[in-house]
C-alpha positions, 0 to 999 in steps of 0.5 A: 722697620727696614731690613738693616733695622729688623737684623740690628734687633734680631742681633740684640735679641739674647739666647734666652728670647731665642729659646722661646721662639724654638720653645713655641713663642712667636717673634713680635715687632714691637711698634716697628722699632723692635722685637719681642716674643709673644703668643704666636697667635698675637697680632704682629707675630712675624715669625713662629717656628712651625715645622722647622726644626733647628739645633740650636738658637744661632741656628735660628738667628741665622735662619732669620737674618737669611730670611730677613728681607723676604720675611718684612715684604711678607710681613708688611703685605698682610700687617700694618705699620704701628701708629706710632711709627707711622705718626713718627714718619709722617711727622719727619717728612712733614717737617722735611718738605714743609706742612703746606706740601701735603693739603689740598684747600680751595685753589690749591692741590696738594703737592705731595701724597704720602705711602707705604712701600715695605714698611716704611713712610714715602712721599711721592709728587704729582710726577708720579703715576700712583699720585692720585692714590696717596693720601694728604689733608683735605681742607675744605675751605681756604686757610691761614698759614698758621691755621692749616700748620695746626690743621696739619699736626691735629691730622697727625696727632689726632690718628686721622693721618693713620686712619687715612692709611688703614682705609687705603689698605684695608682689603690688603691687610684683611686679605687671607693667604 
């Protein structure tokens, strides 16, 4: 979710979702697509009210819209994107630069690795200094075009692509504030 996005669903959120947030709730991304309230101490909660005291819920509405931006970097730094999103993202950019972009078998190295910057799915090529951090399909023996198209989708719909991601941030989204 990007901050154009996050704003659109604070936008759709009604006076009543508001009221709960003030009420004590927590505000929610839901899949990186949404919000929604929920325990405040439920995974996912992006913002809880605190000791902050507003008037009003479109106080609170603009109070988040200011703070759209800052909130998401906080939030991405400690939480990790939702598979599904992430496997959506994956799967858009595969189909963009092509499956046999993003393996590296006997003979051939990948030649885009994909990351995670401010909640959103990037590639990035060799001409990058971060390359040899990304992460791609590993192949360990040489294969079909059709036989590495599947390899690619099963990395994907099988959760080793997301998995590939939570092992690269683990020690950020366990660090404590």
């Amino acid at each position: 979710m990007n901050t154009e996005q996050f704003i659109e669903a604070l936008n759709a959120l009604s006076d009543d979702t508001l009221q709960a947030i003030l009420e004590g709730a927590g505000l929610v991304v839901f899949q990186d697509k949404g919000l929604t309230v929920g325990r405040a101490e439920d995974a996912y909660v992006i913002y809880e009210l605190g000791e902050e005291q507003f008037e009003s819920a479109a106080d609170l509405k603009t109070h988040l819209i200011a703070s759209a931006e800052g909130m998401l970097q906080e939030y991405y730094q400690f939480n990790p994107m939702s598979k599904e999103f992430f496997n959506r993202s994956v799967n858009d950019l595969i189909r963009e630069h092509g499956e046999e972009k993003f393996i590296s078998m006997p003979g051939k190295q990948a030649e885009l690795k994909v990351f995670v910057d401010n909640g959103k799915v990037v590639v990035e090529g060799s001409d990058s200094p971060r390359f040899k951090y990304g992460f791609h399909l590993t192949l360990t023996e040489k294969m079909l075009p059709q036989a590495v198209s599947n390899k690619v989708k099963n990395w994907v719909q099988s959760g080793s692509a997301y998995d590939d991601y939570i092992s690269v941030n683990v020690c950020r989204f366990s660090a404590m504030e």
